[in-house]
Structure formats: structure tokens, C-alpha cells
N, C-alpha and C positions, 0 to 999 in steps of 0.2 A: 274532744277529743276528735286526737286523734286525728298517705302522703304521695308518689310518684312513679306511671310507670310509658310504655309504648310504644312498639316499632309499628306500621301500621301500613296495610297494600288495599289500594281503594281504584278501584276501575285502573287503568291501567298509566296509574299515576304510583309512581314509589316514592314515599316520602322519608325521608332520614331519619336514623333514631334519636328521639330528643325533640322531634317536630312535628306538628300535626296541623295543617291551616294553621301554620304560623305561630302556634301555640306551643312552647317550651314545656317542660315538668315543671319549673319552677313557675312560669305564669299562670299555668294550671294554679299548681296549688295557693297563689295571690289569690284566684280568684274567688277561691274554697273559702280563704282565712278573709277577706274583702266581702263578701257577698251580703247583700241586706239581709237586715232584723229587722224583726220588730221593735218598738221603742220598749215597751215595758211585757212581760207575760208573768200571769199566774195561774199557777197549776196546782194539781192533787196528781200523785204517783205511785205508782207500785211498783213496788221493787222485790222480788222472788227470787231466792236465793235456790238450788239445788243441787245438792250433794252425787256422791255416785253411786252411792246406790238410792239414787231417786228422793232423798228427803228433803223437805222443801218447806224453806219459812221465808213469809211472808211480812213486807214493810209496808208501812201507809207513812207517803212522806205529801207534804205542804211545801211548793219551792216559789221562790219571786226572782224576775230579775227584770235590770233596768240599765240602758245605757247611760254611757257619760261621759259623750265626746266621742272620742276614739277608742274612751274602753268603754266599763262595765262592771256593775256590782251584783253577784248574787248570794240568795240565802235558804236555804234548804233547813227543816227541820221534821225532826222522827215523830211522828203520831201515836203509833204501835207498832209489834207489839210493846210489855212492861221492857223487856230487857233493851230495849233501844228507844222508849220515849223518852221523848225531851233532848235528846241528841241534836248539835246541830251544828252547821258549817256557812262560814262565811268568806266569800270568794270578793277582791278587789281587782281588776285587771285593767293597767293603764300598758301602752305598747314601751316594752322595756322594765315592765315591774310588774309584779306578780305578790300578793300578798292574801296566805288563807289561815283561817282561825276554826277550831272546832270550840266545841262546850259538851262538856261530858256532866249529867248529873250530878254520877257519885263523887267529881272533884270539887267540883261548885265551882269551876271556873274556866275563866274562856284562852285557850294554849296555842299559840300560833304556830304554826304545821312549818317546821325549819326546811330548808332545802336539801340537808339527808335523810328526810322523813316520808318526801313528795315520793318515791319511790316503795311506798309503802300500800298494802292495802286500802283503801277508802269504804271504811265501816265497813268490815270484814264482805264486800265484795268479789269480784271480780276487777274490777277496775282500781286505778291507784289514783292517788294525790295528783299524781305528773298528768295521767291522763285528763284530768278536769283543765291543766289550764289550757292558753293560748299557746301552739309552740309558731314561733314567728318562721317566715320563708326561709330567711337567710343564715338559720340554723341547723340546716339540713343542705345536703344535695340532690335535686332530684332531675328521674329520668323519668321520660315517657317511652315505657315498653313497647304497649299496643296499646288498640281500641279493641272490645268487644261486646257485646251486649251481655248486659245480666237481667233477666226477667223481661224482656220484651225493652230497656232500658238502654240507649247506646251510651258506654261508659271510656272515661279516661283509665288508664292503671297505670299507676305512677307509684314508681318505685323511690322514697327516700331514705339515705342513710345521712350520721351526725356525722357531722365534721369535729366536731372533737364527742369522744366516744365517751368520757365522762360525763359528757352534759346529756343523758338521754338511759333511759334504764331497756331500750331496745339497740338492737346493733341496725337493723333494718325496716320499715315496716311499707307495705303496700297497699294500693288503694284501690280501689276502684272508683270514679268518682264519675255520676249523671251531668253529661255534655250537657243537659237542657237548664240545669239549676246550682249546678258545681257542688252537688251535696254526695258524701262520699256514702256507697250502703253496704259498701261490704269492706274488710280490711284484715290484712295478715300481720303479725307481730311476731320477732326472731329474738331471740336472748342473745344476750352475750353471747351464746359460745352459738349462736346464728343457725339456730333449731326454732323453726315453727313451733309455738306454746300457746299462741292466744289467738282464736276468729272473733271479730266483730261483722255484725250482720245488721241491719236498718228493715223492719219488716212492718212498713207502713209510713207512706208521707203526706200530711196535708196542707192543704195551699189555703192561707187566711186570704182575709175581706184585703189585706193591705199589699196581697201578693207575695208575703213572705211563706217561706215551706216551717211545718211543724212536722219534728221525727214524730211519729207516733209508738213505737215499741224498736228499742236496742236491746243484741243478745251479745253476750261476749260468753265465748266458749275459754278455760285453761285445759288446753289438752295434756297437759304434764297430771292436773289431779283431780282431771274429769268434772270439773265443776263449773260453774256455770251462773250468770247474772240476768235476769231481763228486768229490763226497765221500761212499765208501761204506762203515758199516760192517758190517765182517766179522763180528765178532763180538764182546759184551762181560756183562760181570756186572755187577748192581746191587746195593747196600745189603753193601759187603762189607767188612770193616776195611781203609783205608789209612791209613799212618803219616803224622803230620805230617810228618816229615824229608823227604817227598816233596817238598813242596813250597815246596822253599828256594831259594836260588841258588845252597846249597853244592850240592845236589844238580845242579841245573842246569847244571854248570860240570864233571860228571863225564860223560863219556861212552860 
């Protein structure tokens, strides 16, 4: 998940909006959706949902993923608690195609998530279907507002909107993204009718053996109904063999 912003005055150099050492909103954000992975990672997750008035349940999720090629296939599945074990989503991402599956228990079977669906909650989250996948550069416009620092961090803000406003269940969203590693840690999201509703925040990153960054905990705040998602992970391995088989729907469909 989850774009462009930046007018920027640096020693007594004035650089234009849209520009920064050469750097556009849009090459920005290439760089954000471009930037290395790992080849494969597996983790264990928690996921803590909070209500407003403070009530708070708790998911333990198992997630794998692995590249291929240009894309990338991953699999997530619910541990606990009863009312979301055995739950589980299956993500395809090749550039230009997009294809996700869940598996609900109680139906016994695995339902592929249509694209008036993406726009939907993902397991009664904060986050949606659309936010999980890849949105490509050239489906957005973007600008670079300013530079500023966020937490001792010097960042890009890049403001993007859609070019067709159908295709995106936000009218605007902005970013902040670290000049050092192009990883965005903080982000505002505008509805339709182009009211701030949703903060995401990045509070914790780590650098593996192979150089690549791991988020360590995401918060997405809805300020419309006070509610709220973190995603922490506990623990996981990179660059390690996982089988294709993993990431079937025959597998999906097993719980």
C-alpha cells in the first residue's frame, strides 16, 4: 500500500515545483513501486484491531511471499482468534494484472475478491482490498510539494491524484516518502468528497542481511469512526525457499 508531494528552498538555490535534484513526483514514486525486495519472506503477524472506545481484538496471522519476475505472489492466513481462524487471502501481482482470492471457513470455499469488492474492507480492518495491491505510476498524477523531515528522517511529500476518478476509492492521497530508501512512513488519504478520513504511519524499519528495509509495525488511523488497525511484525525470514504449491487456491482452500 499505498503517493506525491514538494516545492522545496535549500541554501539559496530555489528549485520548482514538481522538482527536486532532478527528481519529479512521478520518478519519486517509480522509485517507491521499483525499489528492491527481498526474494522470498516469511512471517508471523499481529494484527489489533481498536474500536473507539478502546476495545481491542487481537489476530495472529502466518503470511509468505515470493517474487516472480516482475511480480509477486502472496498468502496470508488467520491463526486466531475462533472467529477468524482458517481465514485466508491469496494475492497474484504480475504489472498490469492483479488477481486476489480469499477462503472463508464457513463457505468452504475460495471466492475471488471482483474489482467492486477491492474497495471494500480487508477482514474487517482498517485497510481495503485496493490498499493491498500494486497501484502502478502511471495511474496517478503526481506532484512534489516539499521536502521536510519527519522524525530526524529527510523525506519526499508527494501529492498523487487519479486520472480517472473511478479507478481509485481515494480522490487524493499524500505521502511522505525517506530520500534514503524511498519507503513512504507516513500517508494521508481524502474520500471522495476530498476530506482527510485515513492516516497511515510506518513506526519502525529494519534493514536485512540482503539490504532490503522491513516495515516493522503499520498504524492506519479512520478518523471518520475513530477506529484504527496496527500491523505488527513479530517475527520473520527472508530469501529462504518457498514452494510454489504455496500459493495456489488448492492450498488456500486447505485449512
Amino acid at each position: 500500500m499505498w503517493k506525491g508531494l514538494f516545492l522545496f528552498f535549500m541554501s539559496s538555490v530555489l528549485l520548482l515545483p514538481g522538482t527536486t535534484l532532478g527528481l519529479t513526483g512521478e520518478e519519486i514514486i517509480k522509485k517507491v513501486i521499483d525499489r528492491e525486495t527481498s526474494n522470498t519472506t516469511q512471517a508471523k503477524i499481529k494484527m489489533m484491531l481498536t474500536d473507539k472506545k478502546g476495545g481491542k481484538r487481537v489476530r495472529d496471522i502466518v503470511s509468505y511471499y515470493k517474487k516472480y519476475g516482475k511480480g509477486s505472489k502472496s498468502f496470508i492466513r488467520f491463526l486466531s482468534p475462533p472467529d477468524v481462524k482458517g481465514m485466508g487471502f491469496l494475492h497474484w501481482e504480475q504489472p498490469g494484472k492483479d488477481e486476489q482470492f480469499i477462503y472463508l471457513p464457513e463457505l468452504k470455499r475460495v471466492r475471488r475478491v471482483a474489482g467492486g469488492q477491492r474497495k471494500k474492507s480487508f477482514f474487517g480492518s482498517d485497510f481495503t482490498h485496493q490498499d493491498m495491491e500494486r497501484r502502478e505510476a502511471d495511474a496517478d498524477n503526481h506532484t512534489l510539494l516539499k521536502e521536510e523531515s519527519i522524525e530526524g528522517h529527510d523525506c519526499y511529500m508527494v501529492e498523487s491524484t487519479p486520472k480517472n476518478l473511478e479507478d481509485s476509492q481515494y480522490s487524493k492521497v499524500i505521502q511522505w516518502i525517506r530520500k534514503d530508501n524511498f519507503i513512504p512512513i507516513k500517508a494521508d488519504f481524502y474520500n471522495k468528497d476530498r476530506k482527510l478520513f485515513k492516516k497511515l504511519t510506518v513506526e519502525g524499519l529494519e534493514k536485512n542481511e540482503d539490504g532490503t528495509w522491513t516495515v516493522k509495525t503499520t498504524r492506519m488511523v479512520n478518523l471518520l469512526n475513530e477506529h484504527q488497525t496496527v500491523v505488527e511484525l513479530v517475527e520473520h525470514t527472508t530469501n529462504k525457499p518457498i514452494p510454489d504449491s504455496v500459493f495456489t487456491e488448492r492450498n488456500l482452500a486447505k485449512e
